[in-house]
N, C-alpha and C positions, 0 to 999 in steps of 0.2 A: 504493500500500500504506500510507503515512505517514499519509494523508488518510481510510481507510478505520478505521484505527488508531484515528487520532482521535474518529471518531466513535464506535465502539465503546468507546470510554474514555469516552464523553459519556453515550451512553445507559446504560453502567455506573455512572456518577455520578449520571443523574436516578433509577435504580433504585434505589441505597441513598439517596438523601433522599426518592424518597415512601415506601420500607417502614421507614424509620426515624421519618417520619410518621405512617405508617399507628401502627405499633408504640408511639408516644410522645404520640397524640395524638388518634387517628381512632378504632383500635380497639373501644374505649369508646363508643361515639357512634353514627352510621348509625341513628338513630333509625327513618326514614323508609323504609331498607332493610329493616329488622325487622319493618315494615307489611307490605311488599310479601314478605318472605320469607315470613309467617305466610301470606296472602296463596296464597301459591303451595302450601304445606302445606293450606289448606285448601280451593283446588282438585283435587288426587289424591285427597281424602279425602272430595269431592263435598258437602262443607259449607258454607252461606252465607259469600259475602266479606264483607259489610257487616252485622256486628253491634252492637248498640245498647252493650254492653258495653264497646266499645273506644274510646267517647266520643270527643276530640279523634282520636286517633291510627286512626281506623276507614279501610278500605282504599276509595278515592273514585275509584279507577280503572275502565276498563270492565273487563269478564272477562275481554275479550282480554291484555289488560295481564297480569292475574296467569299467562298459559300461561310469559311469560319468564321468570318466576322460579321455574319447576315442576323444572328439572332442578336449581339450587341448592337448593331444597327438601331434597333427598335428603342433601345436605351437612351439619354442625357449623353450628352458626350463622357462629363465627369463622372458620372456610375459608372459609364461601359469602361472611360481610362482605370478605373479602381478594380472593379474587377478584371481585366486584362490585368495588369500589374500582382494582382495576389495570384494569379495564373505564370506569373514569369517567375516569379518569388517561389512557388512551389516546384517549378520546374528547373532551377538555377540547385533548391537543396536537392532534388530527386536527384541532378548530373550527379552529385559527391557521394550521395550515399547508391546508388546502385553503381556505379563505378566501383567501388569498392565493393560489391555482392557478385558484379562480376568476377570478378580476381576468383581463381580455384580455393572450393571452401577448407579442403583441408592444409590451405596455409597458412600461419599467424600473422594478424594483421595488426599493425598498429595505431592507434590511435591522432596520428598522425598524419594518417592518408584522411581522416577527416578536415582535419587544420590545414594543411600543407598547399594543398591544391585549389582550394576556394582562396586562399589567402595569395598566392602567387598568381593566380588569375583573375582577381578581386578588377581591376579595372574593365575588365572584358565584362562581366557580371554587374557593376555596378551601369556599365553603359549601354548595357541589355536593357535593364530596367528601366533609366532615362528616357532610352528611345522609344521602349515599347516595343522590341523588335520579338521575332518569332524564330530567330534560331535555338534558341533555347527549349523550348516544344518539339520542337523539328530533332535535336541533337539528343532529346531526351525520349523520342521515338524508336533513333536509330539503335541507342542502347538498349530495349526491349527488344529491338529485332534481333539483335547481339545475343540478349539473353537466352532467346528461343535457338539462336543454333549454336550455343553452347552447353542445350541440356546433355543431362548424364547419358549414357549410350546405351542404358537399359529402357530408355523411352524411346514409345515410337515415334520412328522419324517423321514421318508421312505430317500429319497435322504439325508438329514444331516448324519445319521446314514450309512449310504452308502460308502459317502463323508469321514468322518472321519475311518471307515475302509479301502478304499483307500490308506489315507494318513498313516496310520498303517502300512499299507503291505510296503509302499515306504519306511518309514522308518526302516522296518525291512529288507528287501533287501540292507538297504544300510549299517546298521550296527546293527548284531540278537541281540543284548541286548534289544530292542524295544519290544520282546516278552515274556517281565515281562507285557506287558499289555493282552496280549491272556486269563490268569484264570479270570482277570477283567472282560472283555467282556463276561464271562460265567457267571462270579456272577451277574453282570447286568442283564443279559439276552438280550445282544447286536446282536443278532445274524445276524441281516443284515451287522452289521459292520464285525462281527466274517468271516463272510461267504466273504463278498467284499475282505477284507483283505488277509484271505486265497489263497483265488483266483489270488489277484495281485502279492501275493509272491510265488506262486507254478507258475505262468507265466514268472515271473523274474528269476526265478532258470534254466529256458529253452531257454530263449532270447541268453545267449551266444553259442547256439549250430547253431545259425548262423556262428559263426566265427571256431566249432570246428567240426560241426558235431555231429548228438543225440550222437554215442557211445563217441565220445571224452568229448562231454559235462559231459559225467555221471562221466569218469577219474578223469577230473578235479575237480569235485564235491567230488569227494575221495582220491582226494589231499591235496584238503580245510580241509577237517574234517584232514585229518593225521595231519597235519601242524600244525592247532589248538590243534590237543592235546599234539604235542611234547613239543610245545612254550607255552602252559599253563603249563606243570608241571615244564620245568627248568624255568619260570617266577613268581612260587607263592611265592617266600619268596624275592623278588626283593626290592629294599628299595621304591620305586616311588607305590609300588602297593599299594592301601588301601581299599583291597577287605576285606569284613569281614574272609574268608579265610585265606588270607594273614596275615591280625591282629594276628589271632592263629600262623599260620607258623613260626612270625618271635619272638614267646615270647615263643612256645613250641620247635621250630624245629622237630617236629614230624609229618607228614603227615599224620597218621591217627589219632592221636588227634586232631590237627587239622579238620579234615571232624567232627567227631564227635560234637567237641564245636559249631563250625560253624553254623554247620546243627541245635544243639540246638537253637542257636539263633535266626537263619534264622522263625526256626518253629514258635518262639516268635513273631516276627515280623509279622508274616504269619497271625497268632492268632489274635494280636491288629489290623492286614488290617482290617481282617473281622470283627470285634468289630464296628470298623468306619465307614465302609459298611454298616450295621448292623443299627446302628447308624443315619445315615445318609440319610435314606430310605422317612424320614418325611421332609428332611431340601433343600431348594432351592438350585438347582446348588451344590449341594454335590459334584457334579464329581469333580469340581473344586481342595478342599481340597486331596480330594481321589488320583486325578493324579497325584499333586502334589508330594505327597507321594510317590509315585512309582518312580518318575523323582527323589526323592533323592537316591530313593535306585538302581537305575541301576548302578553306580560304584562300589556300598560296594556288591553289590550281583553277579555282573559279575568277575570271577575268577580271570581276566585280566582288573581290575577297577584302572586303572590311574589315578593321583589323579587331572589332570587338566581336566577329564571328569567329576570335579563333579560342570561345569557349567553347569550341568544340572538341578543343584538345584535353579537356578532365581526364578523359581515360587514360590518355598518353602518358599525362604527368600524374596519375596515380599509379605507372606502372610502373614509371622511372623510379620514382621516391620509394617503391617497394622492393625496389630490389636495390637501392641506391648502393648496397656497400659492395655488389656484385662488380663495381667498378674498382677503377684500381687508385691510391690514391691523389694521384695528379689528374684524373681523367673526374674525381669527385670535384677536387677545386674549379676544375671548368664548370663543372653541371651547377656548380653554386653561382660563380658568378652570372653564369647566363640566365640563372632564374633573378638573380638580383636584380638582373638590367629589364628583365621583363616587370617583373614587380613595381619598379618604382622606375618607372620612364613614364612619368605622369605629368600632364601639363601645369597643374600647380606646385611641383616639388624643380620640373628643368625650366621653368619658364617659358613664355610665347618664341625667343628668338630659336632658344637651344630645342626645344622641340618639335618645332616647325624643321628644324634643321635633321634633327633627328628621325623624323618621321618622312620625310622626303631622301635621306638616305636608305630608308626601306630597312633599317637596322632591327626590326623584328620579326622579317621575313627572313634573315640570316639567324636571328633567336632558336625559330622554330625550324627551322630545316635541321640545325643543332640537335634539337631533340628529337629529327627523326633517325638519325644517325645514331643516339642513343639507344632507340626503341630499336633500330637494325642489330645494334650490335650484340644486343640481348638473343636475339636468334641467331646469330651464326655461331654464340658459344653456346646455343642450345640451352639458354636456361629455362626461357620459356616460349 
C-alpha cells in the first residue's frame, strides 16, 4: 500500500509540473499543432490540406495524418492544445520506459537507463512538446511494433508478425519516414508483417475519400507529393535540419554535390545495416539492436530530419548506456563527451551567435552518426 502511495504521489507531482508547464509556458506555443488542428478542420469540411496561403506553416502530412486530429477539430483550440500535449507527455515517458522493456528480460537493468536517456535527450523532448509535434506517437508506435517481433519464440509467429506490420503501416500513414523499415522486412523475410503493413497503408491512403470523394481523394494525394517537394528543396540547407543531406548542403552549398556525398554515405550506412543483419542472424532478439539503428537514422536520412525528431533515438541511447562498460576505456570518454555536446548545445546555455553557428555546422548530425557506430560496434563483437 506505502509503495502504491508512492507512486500515486509521483505521478501526482509529474501532473502539476507539466500542466503548470503546459499553463506557464506551452500554452502559447504548439505552433505545429495548430497546423495539424486546422488540418483536421479542414478535413470535415472536405477542403484542400495544402494551401499556398499558409506559406512556411502549410500542412506536409499525408491525408491520413490529418483523420487524427479530426475528432480535436470539434474542440476550442486551447482544450484540443491540452489534451494533444498530455498525449505527447504520455508518449515522450512510454519512449523511456518500454525502451527499456525492450532490452532482453533476463538482463539486469539499471536504474539509470530510466535517468540517463530522457535527460540526454531532454531538448528533443522538451521541443516535442513546444511544438506539438507527432513524432513522439509515431516513434512510440514503432517500439510496439518492435515489441511484437521480439516476442519469445515459443509464440506464434503468425499474429505477432501481423500485429507489428499493423502497427508499421499506422505509423507510416501517420508520418512516411517509418518506411526506412519496408527493405528491413525484406531482408528478414517478414512478409506477413510486409504484407499487413502494406495493406493498412494502401487502406489509409483511401479512408479520406470519405470526406472528398475517390477523384478528389486522388487531387489531394497530388497535392501532398507537390507540397512535399516544393518544401523539401527550399528546406534543405535550413539551419534546424540535420539530414545527412543537409550536413553537405550547408558546408558545400551545392545541390548536386550534395546528392552525391550524401548518397555516398547513405550507401555506407546501407552496407554496415547489412553487415549487422548479417551479423546478427545467430544472436537472440537481434531485431532489437537492428531497429534501433534504423530509429536513429530516420532524421539524418529523411530530407526534412528536424533535429528534435531525433527522439527517436531513446532506444539507441538506452542500448548504449546499457552496455556502456562493454567499451573500452578511451572509447567511454568519447561516448561521454559526445552525449555532453548533445545534452547541452542548447540555445540558452551557447547563445544566439554560437549556436546558430553550431547548428549550421550540422555538428549533431556528426553527434548521432557517433552513436550509430556505437550501436554497430556492439554487433560485430556480438554482444548483442
Amino acid at each position: 500500500m506505502r509503495l502504491k502511495r508512492k507512486k500515486l504521489l509521483l505521478i501526482l507531482f509529474a501532473f502539476i509540473i507539466l500542466l503548470s508547464l503546459f499553463l506557464l509556458k506551452v500554452k502559447e506555443h504548439m505552433i505545429d499543432f495548430e497546423v495539424n488542428y486546422k488540418a483536421g478542420k479542414r478535413l470535415r469540411g472536405s477542403e484542400s490540406l495544402y494551401q499556398v496561403e499558409d506559406g512556411h506553416f502549410m500542412f506536409k502530412y499525408l491525408p491520413s495524418s490529418a483523420l487524427l486530429y479530426l475528432p480535436l477539430s470539434f474542440l476550442p483550440l486551447n482544450a484540443a492544445k491540452a489534451i494533444w500535449y498530455f498525449i505527447v507527455a504520455f508518449c515522450l515517458c512510454s519512449l523511456v520506459y518500454f525502451s527499456n522493456k525492450i532490452l532482453p528480460s533476463g538482463e539486469k537493468k539499471s536504474v539509470y537507463l530510466f535517468i540517463l536517456p530522457p535527460l540526454i535527450l531532454a531538448k528533443f523532448f522538451l521541443r516535442e512538446l513546444h511544438l506539438g509535434q507527432i513524432n513522439a506517437l509515431v516513434t512510440m508506435i514503432l517500439l510496439f511494433m518492435i515489441w511484437f517481433l521480439i516476442y519469445e519464440k515459443n509464440t506464434t509467429s503468425s499474429p505477432k508478425d501481423i500485429h507489428a506490420g499493423f502497427l508499421w503501416g499506422l505509423a507510416t500513414a501517420l508520418k512516411p519516414y517509418a518506411l526506412i523499415f519496408l527493405p528491413y522486412f525484406i531482408l528478414k523475410k517478414k512478409w506477413k508483417s510486409l504484407l499487413s503493413g502494406v495493406g493498412f497503408l494502401f487502406l489509409s491512403l483511401f479512408i479520406p475519400a470519405a470526406f472528398y470523394g475517390f477523384r478528389g481523394n486522388v487531387i489531394i494525394l497530388k497535392e501532398w507529393v507537390s507540397t512535399l517537394y516544393r518544401s523539401t528543396q527550399a528546406l534543405l540547407d535550413s539551419q534546424d535540419n540535420i539530414s545527412i543531406i543537409a550536413f553537405f548542403m550547408k558546408w558545400t552549398g551545392n545541390q548536386n554535390i550534395s546528392l552525391l556525398l550524401s548518397g555516398l554515405v547513405i550507401a555506407i550506412l546501407a552496407f554496415l545495416l547489412l553487415a549487422v543483419i548479417l551479423i546478427g542472424r545467430k544472436i537472440d532478439h537481434a531485431s532489437i539492436l537492428e531497429c534501433s539503428i534504423l530509429l536513429v537514422l530516420i532524421p539524418l536520412l529523411s530530407p526534412l530530419g528536424w533535429d528534435y525528431t531525433l527522439l527517436t533515438s531513446v532506444l539507441g541511447v538506452t542500448i548504449i548506456i546499457h552496455n556502456f562498460f562493454e567499451y573500452s576505456k578511451l572509447w567511454r570518454g568519447v561516448l561521454v563527451s559526445n552525449f555532453f555536446i548533445i545534452t547541452f548545445s542548447l540555445y540558452d546555455i551557447m547563445g544566439r551567435d554560437l549556436y546558430a553557428r553550431f547548428m549550421s555546422w550540422s555538428v549533431i548530425t556528426i553527434n548521432f552518426l557517433i552513436l550509430i557506430g556505437y550501436l554497430i560496434h556492439l554487433r560485430f563483437r556480438k554482444i548483442c
